[in-house]
Structures are given as C-alpha cells and as structure tokens.
N, C-alpha and C positions, 0 to 999 in steps of 0.2 A: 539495554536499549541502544540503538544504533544513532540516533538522531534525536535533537532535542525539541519537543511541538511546545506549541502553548498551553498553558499553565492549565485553560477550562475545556479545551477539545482535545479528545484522547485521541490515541493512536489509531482507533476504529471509525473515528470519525474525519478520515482525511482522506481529500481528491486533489492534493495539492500537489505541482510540480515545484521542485525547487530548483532553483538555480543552481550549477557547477559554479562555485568561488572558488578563488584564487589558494592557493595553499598557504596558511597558515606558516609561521617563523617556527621553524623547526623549535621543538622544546618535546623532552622526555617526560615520561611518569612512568613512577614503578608499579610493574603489573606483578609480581611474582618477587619473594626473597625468603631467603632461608640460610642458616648457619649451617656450616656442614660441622656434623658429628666429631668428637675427639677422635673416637676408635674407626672413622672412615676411612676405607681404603683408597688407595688413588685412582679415581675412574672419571675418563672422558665425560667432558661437561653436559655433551649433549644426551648420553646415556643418564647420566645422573639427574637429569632434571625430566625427560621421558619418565622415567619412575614416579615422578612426584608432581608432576604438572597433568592434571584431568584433562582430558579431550583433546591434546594437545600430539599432535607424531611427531615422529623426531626428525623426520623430512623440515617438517614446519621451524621448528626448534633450532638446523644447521640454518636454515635461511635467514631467523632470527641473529645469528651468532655472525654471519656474513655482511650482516645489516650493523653491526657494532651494536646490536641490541642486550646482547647477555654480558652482564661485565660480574668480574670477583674483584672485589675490596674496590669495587668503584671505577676500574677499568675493564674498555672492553675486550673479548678474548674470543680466539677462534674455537669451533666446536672441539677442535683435538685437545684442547686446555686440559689436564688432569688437575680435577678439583682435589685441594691438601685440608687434612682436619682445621676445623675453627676459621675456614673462608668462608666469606659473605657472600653468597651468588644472588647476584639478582635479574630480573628480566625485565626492561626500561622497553618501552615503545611511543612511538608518536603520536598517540591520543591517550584520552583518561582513560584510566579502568572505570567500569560500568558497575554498578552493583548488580546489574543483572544481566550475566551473559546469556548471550542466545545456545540452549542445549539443542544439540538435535534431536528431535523425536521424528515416530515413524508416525507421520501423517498422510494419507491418501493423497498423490497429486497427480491431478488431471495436466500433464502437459501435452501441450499443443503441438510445439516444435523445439528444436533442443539441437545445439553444435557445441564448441568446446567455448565458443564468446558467449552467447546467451542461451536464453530460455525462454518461449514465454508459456504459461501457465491460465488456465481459466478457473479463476477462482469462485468455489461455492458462495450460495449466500448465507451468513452467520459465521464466515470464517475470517478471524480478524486477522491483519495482515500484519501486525507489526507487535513486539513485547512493550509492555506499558500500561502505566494506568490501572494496574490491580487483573492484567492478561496478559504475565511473564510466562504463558508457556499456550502449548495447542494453536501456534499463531503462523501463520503462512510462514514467515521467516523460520518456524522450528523444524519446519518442514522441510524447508529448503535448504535448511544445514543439514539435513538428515540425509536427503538427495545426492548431495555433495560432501560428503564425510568422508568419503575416499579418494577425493581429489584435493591434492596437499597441499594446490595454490591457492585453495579458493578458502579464505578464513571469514566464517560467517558474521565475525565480530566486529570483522572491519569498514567502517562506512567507505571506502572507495568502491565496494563491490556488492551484488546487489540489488534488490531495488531500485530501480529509476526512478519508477510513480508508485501512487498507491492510490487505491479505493476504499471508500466508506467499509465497514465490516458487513453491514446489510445490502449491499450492491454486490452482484454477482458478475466476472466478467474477468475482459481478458487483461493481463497486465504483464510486462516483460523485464524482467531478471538479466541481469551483468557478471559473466561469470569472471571478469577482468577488469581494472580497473581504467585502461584506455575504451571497451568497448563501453562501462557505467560514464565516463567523461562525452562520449562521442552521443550515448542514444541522449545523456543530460541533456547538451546542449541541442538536440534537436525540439526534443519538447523546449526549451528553453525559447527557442527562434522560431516556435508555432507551425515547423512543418510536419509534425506528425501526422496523420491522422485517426481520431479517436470519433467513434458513434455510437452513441447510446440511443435504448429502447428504455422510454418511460409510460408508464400509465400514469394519467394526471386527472385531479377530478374538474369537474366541467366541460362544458363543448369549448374547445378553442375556435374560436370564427377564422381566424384568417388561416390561409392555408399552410402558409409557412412566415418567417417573420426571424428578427434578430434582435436578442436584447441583450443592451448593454449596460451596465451597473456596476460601479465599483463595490466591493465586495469586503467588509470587516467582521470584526467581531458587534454583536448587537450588542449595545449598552444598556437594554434593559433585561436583558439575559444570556447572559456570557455563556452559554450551553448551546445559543444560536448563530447561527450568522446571519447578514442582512444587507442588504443594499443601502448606501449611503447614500443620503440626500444631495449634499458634497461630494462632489466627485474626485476634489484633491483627499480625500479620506479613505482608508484603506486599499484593496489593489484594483486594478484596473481586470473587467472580463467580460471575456464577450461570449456569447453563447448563441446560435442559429438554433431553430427548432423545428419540422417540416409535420405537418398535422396524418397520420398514417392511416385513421380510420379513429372514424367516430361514433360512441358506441352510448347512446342515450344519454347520460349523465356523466359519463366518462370517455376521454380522449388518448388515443392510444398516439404517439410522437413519436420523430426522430430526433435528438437533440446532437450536433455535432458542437464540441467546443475546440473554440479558439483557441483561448485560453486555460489555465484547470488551477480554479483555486478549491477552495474549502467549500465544501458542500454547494458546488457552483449552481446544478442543475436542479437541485433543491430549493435551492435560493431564488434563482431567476423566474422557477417556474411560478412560485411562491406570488413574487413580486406582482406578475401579469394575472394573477388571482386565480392560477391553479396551481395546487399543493398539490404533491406525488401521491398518488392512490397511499394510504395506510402509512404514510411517513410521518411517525409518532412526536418525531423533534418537530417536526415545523405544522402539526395540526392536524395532518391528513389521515390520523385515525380516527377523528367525527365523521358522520355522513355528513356533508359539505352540500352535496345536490341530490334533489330527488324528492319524492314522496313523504308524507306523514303517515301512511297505512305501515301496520306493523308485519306484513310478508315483505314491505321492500324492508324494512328495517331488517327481520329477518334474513332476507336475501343478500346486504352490506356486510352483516356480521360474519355470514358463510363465508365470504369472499375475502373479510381479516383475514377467517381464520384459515383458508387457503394459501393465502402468500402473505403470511404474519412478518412483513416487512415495507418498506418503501418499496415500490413495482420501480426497480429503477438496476439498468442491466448493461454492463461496457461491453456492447453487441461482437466492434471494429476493431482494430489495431492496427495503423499501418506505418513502418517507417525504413531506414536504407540501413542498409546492412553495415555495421560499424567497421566492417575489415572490408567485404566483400564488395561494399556498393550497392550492393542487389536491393531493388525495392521488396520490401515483406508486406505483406498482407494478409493480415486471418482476420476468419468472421468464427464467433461459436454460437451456436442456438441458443434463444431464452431457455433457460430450466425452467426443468416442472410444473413451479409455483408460479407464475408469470403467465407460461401458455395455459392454464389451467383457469386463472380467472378471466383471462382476457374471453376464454370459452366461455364461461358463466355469463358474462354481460354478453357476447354475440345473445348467448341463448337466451337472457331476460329482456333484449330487446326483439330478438324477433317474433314475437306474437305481443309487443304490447307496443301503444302510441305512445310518442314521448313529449310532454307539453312543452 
C-alpha cells in the first residue's frame, strides 16, 4: 500500500484529493537485512544485494547507497563498499516497509498522453486503482509499475510519485500519474487550490428540474453505516465540498448530468447527487440499484433490469481533465469518451422513452 485511507472505505472506493503535507522528521526503517555468509567472497555491495533484493536494479540500489540508505554493521557505505563474511547489510529508507509491495504486472493501459513528468491514463470500469483492502494485485497501480519498470527513477513503492488523485474502482475515467516527485507536489497542490479542472458524466435517477444548480455539503463518514458517506447536517462536521451539476438531457425517469467538482472528496458526486434525491443510476452503495422511478408494470421492471445488467455499475464517468503542466506551464486538457456500458444504456432509455408518455 502506498497511502493509508480509512479503516471502512477501501481503496476502490476513493475520489479523494489529498493534500501535499509538509515532510515529515526525517526517521529510518529497515527495508531489507541480511548477514553475509562465512565463506562470501568480497563483492561490491550494490552487486551483492542486486542478487538478493526482488524487483529491485542496481541503478536503484547505487541511488540508495548515495542516499546513505545502505549501511553494513549499521553505517552508511558507498556502492563500491566490498561486503566481508559475517557483515550485516542492511537497507534503511525514509518510510515504512509495507507489507504489501506494489508488483508490477502486465495490465492493459489505455494512455492518453505520456512525457518523462507525467501520464495520464483513462481508466476502465471495475479496475481498482490502488492495492488494499483484500485487492494487493490487478490494481491500476500494478500496472503502472509494470509501464515503468524500466525507468530506474521512478519506484512504484514510493508515495512521492505517482497518483495524484484517484477514482471510485466502479467509475471509469481520466486520472493523471507523476512520474517525479516535484511534478506529484506541483499537480498536488493544484488540485489542492481547486484549479484543476475535472467533469464528469453521470446518469442519475429521476428528472432533475432545475437546469443546472450547485450543491454544497460537507461531506463524512455516515454514522449509521460506515461503508457510506453522507452529507452532514453540521457543516462544522467532516469536509467541506462543493459540487456544480448542469442537467444534459432528460430521458423519462432518468437524467443524464454534467457534474463539475470543486472540490473531490469521498464519493463526492455520489453523495451530493444522493442528498437532492437522485442516486446515480445502479449505484449499489448508496441504493441506486432499486428501480427508484417509474412504473409498476413488469416490461418496465424488466426493461430496468436489462439496463443493470448493461452497465452493472454506478453510470458515473471522469469525462475532463484539465490542469498546467508541472514543468512546462502549458495548460493540459483531455476529454475521453463514455465507454461502452454507459453509452449503451443511456441508448436504452433514449429508446424507451421515445415511443412511450412519461407521467
């Protein structure tokens, strides 16, 4: 794991921007230790521990050793060091070891745009984006160690680099990767100071009246079920967010949005849409896998089900990306198309309402 969430929302379940904090007081932990053999012969440290250190190059290993990160009998030593039988080598770095390192695997990625500072990436839906939670592997992040496994700067392990943001594992869309850690500081702090911009495409059930609208609610964990979040009554209670939503087409029973946020916390647009009494088509956490609106005849009932099982997710898509290029300046902007599952039901209700009244 790279980052530590809360205790009842997994890693799949996260739209949260976090803040760049200050760096922590320098302090060590040991990632790696071994006694060297009686009968070892004398060989350069950084070769000797390439041998014995998984997934690790020895490009990475002299940087370690530059860094005063490798030490024998508890000092640190340059990579030329010739390790002598019955020394203690160890390998200390400035965060904890994880129990569960991110491997790289070969996972399919769809990227968008790519230089040697970032990436960004449009992620499927059902593909979770971070290890944790009982989903240590097949996670966008294994992916993106696997992308970069031959570029010797970039350590998948380490939270400086990176992830900026993340999305729910059932939201499909764009999100953008720091392959440095002043370009992971730079895009931080832009989402940090709300000038990104980010727009999603939701299908929600019921007609929204107004045509566009801005709601704002601070955003916690619900106390009557910690698996949710919710809008506080108390506004001094959990975060503060704001969320715009503009009505796109209205399709019987269901309203198809633009939601731009403000801000990005925890299931923000989930939540907000919730709050003004529409829940995201088929978003199972917050109810929206009941038929909500509509008929009692069993072809519509039948015709809701088809439409689960078409986009068997929350209809909820990070359309936009836009933000200034951490080196360069340069404004960025990508848009990627709704997938499959999305333009597909949105077709279904075009086509269920065009030959029928809608009360």
């Amino acid at each position: 794991m790279i980052e530590e969430l809360p205790d009842d929302i997994g890693n799949d379940d996260i739209d949260d921007i976090e803040p760049v904090g200050e760096e922590a007081e320098a302090q060590l932990y040991e990632h790696f230790r071994v006694v060297v053999d009686k009968g070892q012969a004398m060989v350069r440290v950084d070769k000797y521990l390439f041998e014995r250190i998984v997934n690790a190059s020895r490009n990475r290993i002299q940087k370690a050793a530059e860094g005063g990160f490798v030490m024998a009998n508890g000092k640190p030593v340059k990579s030329s060091y010739k390790v002598k039988p019955l020394d203690v080598i160890t390998v200390m770095m400035d965060r904890p070891r994880y129990e569960n390192e991110v491997i790289p695997e070969d996972i399919p990625l769809d990227i968008v745009y790519e230089d040697k500072f970032l990436m960004v990436v449009n992620k499927p839906p059902g593909l979770v984006v971070h290890p944790g939670h009982g989903n240590y592997h097949g996670t966008l992040v294994n992916a993106i160690a696997w992308h970069m496994k031959d570029n010797p700067d970039y350590d998948a392990n380490d939270p400086h680099v990176g992830l900026v943001h993340r999305i729910d594992k059932d939201t499909s869309g764009l999100l953008v990767i720091a392959k440095t850690p002043d370009a992971k500081t730079n895009l931080g702090m832009q989402f940090f100071n709300k000038t990104t911009k980010r727009r999603y495409r939701a299908l929600v059930w019921g007609i929204v009246e107004q045509d566009e609208g801005t709601i704002v609610g601070s955003i916690a964990r619900n106390p009557k079920d910690r698996m949710q979040m919710a809008v506080m009554s108390d506004p001094t209670m959990g975060k503060h967010a704001v969320t715009h939503y503009r009505v796109l087409e209205r399709l019987g029973y269901v309203t198809l949005v633009e939601c731009i946020l403000e801000t990005g916390r925890t299931h923000q647009i989930r939540v907000h849409m919730k709050h003004i009494g529409h829940v995201l088509f088929n978003d199972e956490r917050y109810g929206g896998h009941e038929i909500l609106k509509g008929t009692h005849f069993s072809k519509y009932k039948q015709f809701v089900n088809n439409c689960f099982a078409t986009c068997p997710r929350q209809a909820l898509h990070a359309m936009t990306l836009g933000f200034v290029h951490p080196v360069t300046g340069e404004e960025m902007y990508f848009t990627s198309e709704m997938p499959d599952d999305m333009t597909q039901l949105i077709e279904k209700w075009r086509g269920y309402i065009s030959n029928r009244e809608i009360e």
